[in-house]
Residue frames as a rotation matrix with the C-alpha (Angstrom) as fourth column:
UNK 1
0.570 0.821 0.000 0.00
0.821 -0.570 0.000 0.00
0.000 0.000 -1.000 0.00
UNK 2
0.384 -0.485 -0.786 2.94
0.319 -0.729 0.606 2.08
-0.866 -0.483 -0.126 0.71
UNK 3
-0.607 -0.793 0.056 4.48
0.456 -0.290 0.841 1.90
-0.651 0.537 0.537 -2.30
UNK 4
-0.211 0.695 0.687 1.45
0.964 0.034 0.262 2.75
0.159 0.718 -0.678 -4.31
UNK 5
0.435 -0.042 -0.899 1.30
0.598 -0.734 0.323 5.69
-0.673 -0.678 -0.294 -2.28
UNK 6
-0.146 -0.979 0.142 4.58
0.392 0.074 0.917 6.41
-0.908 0.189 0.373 -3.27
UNK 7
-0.704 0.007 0.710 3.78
0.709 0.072 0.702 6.23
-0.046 0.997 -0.055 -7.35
UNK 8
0.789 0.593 0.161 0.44
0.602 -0.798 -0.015 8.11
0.120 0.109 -0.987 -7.20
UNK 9
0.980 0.101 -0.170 2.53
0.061 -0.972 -0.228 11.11
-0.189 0.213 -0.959 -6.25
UNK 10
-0.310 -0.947 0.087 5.29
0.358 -0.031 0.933 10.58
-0.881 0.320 0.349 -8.21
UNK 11
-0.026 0.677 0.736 2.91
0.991 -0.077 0.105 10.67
0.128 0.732 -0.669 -10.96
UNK 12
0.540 0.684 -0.490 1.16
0.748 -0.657 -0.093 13.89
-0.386 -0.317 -0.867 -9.33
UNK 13
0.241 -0.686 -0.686 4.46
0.112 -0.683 0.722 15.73
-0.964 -0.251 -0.088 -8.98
UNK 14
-0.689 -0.642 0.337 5.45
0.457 -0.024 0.889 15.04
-0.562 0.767 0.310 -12.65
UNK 15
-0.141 0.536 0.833 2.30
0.883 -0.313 0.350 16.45
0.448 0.784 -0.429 -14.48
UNK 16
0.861 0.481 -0.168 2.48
0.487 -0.873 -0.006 19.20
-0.150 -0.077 -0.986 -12.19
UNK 17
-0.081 -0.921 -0.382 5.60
0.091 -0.388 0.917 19.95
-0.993 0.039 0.115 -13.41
UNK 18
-0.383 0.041 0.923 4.47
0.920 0.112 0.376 19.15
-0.088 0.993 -0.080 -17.11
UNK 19
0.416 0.796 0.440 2.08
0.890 -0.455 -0.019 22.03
0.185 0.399 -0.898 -16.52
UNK 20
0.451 -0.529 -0.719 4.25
0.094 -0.773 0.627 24.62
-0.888 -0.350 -0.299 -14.45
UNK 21
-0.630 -0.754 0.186 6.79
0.282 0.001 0.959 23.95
-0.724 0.656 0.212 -17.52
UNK 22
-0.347 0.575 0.741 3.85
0.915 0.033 0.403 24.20
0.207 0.818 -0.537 -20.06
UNK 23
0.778 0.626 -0.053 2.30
0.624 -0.780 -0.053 27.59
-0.074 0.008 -0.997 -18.42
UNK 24
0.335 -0.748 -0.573 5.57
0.142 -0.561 0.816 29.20
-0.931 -0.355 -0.082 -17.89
UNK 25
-0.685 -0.531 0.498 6.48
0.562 0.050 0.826 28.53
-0.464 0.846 0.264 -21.89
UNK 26
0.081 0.674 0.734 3.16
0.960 -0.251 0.125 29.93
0.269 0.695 -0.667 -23.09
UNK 27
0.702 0.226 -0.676 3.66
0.465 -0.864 0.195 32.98
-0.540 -0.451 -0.711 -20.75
UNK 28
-0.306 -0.846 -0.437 7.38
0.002 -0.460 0.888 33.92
-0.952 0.271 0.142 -22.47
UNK 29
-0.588 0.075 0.806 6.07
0.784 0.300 0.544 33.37
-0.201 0.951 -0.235 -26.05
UNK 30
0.250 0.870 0.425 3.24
0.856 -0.403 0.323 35.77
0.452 0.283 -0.846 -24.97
UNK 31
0.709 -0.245 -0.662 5.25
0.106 -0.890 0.443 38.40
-0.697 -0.385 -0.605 -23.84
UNK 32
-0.229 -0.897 0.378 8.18
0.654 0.146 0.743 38.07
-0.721 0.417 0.553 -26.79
UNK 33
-0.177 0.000 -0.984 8.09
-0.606 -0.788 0.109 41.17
-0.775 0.616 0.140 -29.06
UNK 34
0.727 0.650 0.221 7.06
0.201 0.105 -0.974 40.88
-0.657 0.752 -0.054 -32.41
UNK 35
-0.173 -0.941 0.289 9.59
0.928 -0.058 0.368 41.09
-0.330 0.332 0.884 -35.08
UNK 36
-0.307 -0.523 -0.795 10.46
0.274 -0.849 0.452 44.62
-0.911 -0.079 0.404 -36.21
UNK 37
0.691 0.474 0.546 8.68
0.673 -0.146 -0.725 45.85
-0.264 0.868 -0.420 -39.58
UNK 38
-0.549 -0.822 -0.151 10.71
0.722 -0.557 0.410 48.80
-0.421 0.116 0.900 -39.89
UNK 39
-0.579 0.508 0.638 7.26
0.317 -0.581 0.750 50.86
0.752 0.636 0.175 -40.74
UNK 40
-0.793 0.527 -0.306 5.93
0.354 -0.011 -0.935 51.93
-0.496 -0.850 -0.178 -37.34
UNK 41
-0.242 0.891 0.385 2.38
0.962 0.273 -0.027 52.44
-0.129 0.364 -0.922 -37.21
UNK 42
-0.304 -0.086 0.949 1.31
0.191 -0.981 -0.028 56.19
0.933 0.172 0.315 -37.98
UNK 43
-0.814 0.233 -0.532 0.37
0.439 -0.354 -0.826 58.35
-0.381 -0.906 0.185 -35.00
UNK 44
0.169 0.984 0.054 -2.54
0.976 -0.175 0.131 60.08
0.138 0.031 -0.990 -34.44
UNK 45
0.821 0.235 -0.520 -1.48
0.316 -0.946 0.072 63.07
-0.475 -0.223 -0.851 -33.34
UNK 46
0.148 -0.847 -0.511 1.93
-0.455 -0.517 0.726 63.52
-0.878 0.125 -0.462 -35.31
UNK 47
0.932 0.246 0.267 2.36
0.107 0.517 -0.849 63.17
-0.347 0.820 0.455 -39.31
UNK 48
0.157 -0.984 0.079 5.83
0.215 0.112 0.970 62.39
-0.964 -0.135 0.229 -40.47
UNK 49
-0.189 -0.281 -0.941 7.86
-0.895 -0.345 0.283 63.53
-0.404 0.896 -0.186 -43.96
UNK 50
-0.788 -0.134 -0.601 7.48
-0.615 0.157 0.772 60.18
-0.009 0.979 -0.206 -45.25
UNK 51
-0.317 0.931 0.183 4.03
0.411 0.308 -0.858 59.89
-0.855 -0.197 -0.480 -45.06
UNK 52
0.395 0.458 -0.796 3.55
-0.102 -0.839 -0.534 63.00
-0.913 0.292 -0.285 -46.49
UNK 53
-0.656 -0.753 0.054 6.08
-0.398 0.406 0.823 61.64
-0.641 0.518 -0.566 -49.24
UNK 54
-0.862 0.151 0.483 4.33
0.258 0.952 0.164 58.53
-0.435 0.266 -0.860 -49.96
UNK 55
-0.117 0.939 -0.323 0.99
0.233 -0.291 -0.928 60.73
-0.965 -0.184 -0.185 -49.82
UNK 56
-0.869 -0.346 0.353 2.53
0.494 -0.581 0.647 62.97
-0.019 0.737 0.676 -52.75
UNK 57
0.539 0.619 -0.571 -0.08
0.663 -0.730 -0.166 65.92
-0.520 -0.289 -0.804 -51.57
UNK 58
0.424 -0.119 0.898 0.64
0.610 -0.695 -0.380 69.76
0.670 0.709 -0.222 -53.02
UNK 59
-0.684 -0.625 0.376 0.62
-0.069 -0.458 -0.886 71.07
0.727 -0.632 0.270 -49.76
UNK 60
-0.996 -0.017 0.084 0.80
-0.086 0.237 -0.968 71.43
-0.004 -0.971 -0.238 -45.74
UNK 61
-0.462 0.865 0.197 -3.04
-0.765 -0.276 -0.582 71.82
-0.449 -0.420 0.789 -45.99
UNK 62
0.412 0.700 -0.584 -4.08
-0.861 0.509 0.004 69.06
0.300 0.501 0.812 -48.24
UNK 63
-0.551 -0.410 -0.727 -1.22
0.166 0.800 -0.576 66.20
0.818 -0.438 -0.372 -46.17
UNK 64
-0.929 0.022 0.368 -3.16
-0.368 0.001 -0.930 67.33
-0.021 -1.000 0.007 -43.42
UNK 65
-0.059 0.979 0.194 -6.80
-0.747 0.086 -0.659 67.47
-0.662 -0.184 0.726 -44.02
UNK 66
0.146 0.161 -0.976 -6.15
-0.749 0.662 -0.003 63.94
0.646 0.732 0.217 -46.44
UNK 67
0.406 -0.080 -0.910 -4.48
0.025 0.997 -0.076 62.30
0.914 0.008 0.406 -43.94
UNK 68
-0.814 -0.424 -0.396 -5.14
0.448 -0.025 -0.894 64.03
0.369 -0.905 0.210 -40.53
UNK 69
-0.189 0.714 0.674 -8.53
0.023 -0.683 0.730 65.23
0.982 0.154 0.112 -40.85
UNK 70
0.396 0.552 -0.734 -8.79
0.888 -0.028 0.458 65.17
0.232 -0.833 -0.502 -36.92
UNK 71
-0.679 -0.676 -0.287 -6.44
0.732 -0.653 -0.195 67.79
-0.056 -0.343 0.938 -36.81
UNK 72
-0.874 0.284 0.395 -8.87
-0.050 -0.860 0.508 70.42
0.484 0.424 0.765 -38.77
UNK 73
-0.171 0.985 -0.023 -12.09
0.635 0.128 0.762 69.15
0.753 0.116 -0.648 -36.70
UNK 74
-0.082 0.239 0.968 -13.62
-0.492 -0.854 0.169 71.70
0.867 -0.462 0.188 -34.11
UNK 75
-0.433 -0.091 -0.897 -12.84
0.774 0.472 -0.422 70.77
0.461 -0.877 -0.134 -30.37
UNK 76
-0.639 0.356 -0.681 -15.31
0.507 -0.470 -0.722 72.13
-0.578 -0.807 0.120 -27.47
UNK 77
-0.263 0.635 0.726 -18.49
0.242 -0.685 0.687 74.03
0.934 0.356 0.026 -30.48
UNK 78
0.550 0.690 -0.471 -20.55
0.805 -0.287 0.520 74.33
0.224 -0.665 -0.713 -26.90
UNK 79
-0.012 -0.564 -0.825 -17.92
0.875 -0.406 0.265 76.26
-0.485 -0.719 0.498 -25.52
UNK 80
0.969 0.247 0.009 -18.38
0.230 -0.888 -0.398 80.30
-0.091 0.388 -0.917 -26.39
UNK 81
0.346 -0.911 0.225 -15.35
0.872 0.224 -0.436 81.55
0.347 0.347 0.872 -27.88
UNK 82
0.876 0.301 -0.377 -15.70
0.420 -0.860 0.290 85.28
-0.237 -0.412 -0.880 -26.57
UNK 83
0.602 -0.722 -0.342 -12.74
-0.798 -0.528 -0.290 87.01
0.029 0.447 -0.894 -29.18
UNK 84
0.028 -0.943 0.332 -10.48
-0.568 0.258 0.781 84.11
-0.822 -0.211 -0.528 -28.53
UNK 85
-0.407 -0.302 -0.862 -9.01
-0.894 -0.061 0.444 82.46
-0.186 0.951 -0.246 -31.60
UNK 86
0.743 0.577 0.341 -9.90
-0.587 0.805 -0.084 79.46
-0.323 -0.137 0.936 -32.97
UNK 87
0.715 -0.632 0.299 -7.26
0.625 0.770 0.133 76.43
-0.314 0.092 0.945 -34.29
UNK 88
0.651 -0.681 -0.334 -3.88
-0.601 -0.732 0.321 78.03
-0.464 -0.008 -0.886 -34.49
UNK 89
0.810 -0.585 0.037 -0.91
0.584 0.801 -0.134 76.86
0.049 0.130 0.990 -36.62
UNK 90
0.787 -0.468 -0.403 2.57
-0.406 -0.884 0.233 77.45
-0.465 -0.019 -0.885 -36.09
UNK 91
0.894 -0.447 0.044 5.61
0.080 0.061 -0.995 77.16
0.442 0.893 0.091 -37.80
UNK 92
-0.190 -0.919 -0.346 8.97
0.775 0.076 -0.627 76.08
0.602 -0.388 0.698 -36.00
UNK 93
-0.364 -0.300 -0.882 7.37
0.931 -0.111 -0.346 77.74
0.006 -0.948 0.320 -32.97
UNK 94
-0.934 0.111 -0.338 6.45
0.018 -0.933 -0.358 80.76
-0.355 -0.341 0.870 -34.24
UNK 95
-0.047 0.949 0.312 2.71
0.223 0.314 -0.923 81.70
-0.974 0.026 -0.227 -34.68
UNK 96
-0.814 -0.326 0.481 1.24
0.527 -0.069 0.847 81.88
-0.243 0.943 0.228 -38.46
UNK 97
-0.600 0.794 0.101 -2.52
-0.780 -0.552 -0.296 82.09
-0.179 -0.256 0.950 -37.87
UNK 98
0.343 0.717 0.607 -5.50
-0.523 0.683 -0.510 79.91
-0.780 -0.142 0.609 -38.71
UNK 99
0.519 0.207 0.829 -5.97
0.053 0.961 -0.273 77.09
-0.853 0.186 0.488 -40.80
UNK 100
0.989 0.016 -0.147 -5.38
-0.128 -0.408 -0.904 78.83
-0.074 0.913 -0.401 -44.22
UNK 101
0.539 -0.811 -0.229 -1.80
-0.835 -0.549 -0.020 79.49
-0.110 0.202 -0.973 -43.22
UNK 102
0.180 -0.437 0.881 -1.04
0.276 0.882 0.381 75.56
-0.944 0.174 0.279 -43.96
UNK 103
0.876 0.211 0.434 -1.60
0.397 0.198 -0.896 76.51
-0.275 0.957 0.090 -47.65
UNK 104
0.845 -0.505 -0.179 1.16
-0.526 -0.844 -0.102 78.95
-0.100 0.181 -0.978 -47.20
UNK 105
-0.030 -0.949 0.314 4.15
-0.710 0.242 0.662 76.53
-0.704 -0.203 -0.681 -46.05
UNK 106
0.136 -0.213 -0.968 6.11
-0.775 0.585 -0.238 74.50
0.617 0.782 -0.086 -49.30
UNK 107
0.932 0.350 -0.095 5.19
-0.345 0.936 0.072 70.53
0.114 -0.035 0.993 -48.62
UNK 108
0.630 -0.655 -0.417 8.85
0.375 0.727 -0.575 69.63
0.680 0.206 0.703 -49.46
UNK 109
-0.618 -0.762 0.192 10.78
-0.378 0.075 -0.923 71.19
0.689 -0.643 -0.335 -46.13
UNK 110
0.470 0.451 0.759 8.17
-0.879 0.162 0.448 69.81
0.079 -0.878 0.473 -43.64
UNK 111
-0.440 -0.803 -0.403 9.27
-0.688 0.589 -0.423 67.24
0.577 0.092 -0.812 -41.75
UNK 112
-0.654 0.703 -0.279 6.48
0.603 0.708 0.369 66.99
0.457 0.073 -0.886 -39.44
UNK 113
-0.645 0.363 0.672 3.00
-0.388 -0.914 0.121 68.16
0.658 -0.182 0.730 -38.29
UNK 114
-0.841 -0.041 -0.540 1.67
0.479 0.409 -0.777 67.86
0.252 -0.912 -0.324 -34.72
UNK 115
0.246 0.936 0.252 -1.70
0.206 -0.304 0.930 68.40
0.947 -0.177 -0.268 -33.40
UNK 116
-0.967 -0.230 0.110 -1.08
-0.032 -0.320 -0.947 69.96
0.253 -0.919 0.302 -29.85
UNK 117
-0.083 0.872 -0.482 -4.17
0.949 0.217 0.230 69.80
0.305 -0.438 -0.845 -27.66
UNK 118
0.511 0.189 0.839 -5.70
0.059 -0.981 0.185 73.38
0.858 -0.045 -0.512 -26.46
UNK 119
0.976 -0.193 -0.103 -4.21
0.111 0.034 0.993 72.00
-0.188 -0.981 0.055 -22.81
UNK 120
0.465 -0.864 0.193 -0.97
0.812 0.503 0.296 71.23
-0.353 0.019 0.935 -24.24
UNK 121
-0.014 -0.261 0.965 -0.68
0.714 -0.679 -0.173 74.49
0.700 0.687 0.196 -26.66
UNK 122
0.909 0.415 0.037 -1.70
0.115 -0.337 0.934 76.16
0.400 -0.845 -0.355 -23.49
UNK 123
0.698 -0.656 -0.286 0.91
0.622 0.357 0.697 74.95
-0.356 -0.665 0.657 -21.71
UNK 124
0.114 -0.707 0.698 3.66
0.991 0.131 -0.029 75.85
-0.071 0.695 0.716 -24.53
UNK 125
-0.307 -0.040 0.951 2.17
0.768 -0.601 0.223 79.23
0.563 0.798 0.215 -25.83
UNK 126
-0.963 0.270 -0.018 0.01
-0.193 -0.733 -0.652 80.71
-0.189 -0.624 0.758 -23.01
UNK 127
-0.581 0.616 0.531 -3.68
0.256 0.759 -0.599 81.29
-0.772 -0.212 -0.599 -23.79
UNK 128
0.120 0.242 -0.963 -6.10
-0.915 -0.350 -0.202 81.99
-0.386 0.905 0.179 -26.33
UNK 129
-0.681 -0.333 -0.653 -5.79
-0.696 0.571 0.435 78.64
0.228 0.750 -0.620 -27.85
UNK 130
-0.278 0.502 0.819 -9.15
-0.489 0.659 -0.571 76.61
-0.827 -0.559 0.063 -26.83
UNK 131
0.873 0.396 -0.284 -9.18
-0.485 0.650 -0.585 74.83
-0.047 0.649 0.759 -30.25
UNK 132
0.386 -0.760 0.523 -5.49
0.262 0.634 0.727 73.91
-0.884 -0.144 0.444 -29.79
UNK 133
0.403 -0.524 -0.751 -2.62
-0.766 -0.642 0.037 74.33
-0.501 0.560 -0.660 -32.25
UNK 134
0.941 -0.235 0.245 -1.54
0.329 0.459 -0.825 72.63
0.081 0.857 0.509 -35.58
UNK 135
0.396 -0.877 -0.273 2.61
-0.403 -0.433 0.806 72.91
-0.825 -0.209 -0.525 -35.16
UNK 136
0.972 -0.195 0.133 4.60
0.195 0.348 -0.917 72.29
0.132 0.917 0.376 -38.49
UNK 137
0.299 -0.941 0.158 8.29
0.069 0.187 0.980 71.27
-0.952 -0.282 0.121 -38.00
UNK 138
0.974 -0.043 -0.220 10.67
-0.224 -0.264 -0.938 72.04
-0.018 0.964 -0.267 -41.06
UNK 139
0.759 -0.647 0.074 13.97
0.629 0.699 -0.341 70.91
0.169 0.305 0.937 -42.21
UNK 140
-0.624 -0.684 0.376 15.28
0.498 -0.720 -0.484 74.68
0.602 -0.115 0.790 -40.99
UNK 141
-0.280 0.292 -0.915 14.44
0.915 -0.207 -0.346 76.75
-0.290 -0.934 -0.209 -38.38
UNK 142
0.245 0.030 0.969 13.53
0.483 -0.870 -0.095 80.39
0.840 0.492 -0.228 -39.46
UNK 143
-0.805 -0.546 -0.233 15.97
0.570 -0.600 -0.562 82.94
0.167 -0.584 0.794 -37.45
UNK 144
0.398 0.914 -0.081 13.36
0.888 -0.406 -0.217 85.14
-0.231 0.014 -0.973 -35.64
């Protein structure tokens, strides 16, 4: 009787090791990165030169509103504006004005454009910005 004993949890001990060994392998497989595409996925808030490349748009306003239209939508309509601006874009920091002034900047020095939240533009610029700010990075800085 003893030895039977004995076997039963020899037995026990080995399939709960089969499983410990079996959960522990599925857990590392399911944490192991994915290999590397080398194409990250776009952002949402931030549009890179070779998107905008690949896009082959005319310009800063049509790479955006083809293939950022959240950027151009109205954040907060309830919210009275009382004189204060509405979406702002700037240009390596410095301010341009509204929406239009995408048409203004040449497609081929951007490098990228960033949607900034009204908190975040806030933060950056001061206030006046409760639709937030459209920021367009370029391949040069203009000297102020």
């Amino acid at each position: 009787m003893g030895a039977r004993r004995i076997a039963g949890t020899l037995e026990d001990g080995g399939m709960r090791r089969q499983f410990l060994l079996s959960t522990v392998l599925v857990a590392v497989c399911a944490c192991t990165p994915s290999p590397y595409t080398g194409n990250p996925a776009p952002s949402r808030d931030v549009l890179l030169a070779p998107e905008i490349v690949q896009a082959r748009v005319i310009d800063t306003y049509q790479a955006v509103s083809q293939l950022r239209p959240q950027f151009l939508k109205v954040r907060d309509p309830l919210v009275p504006s009382f004189g204060r601006k509405g979406l702002r874009v700037y240009l390596d920091d410095v301010e341009l004005g509204g929406v239009d002034a995408l048409r203004t900047i040449p497609i081929d020095q951007v490098t990228a454009i960033r949607y900034l939240s009204a908190s975040d533009a806030q933060l950056r610029w001061g206030n006046d910005l409760p639709s937030g700010v459209i920021l367009v990075s370029t391949s040069h800085v203009l000297s102020p």
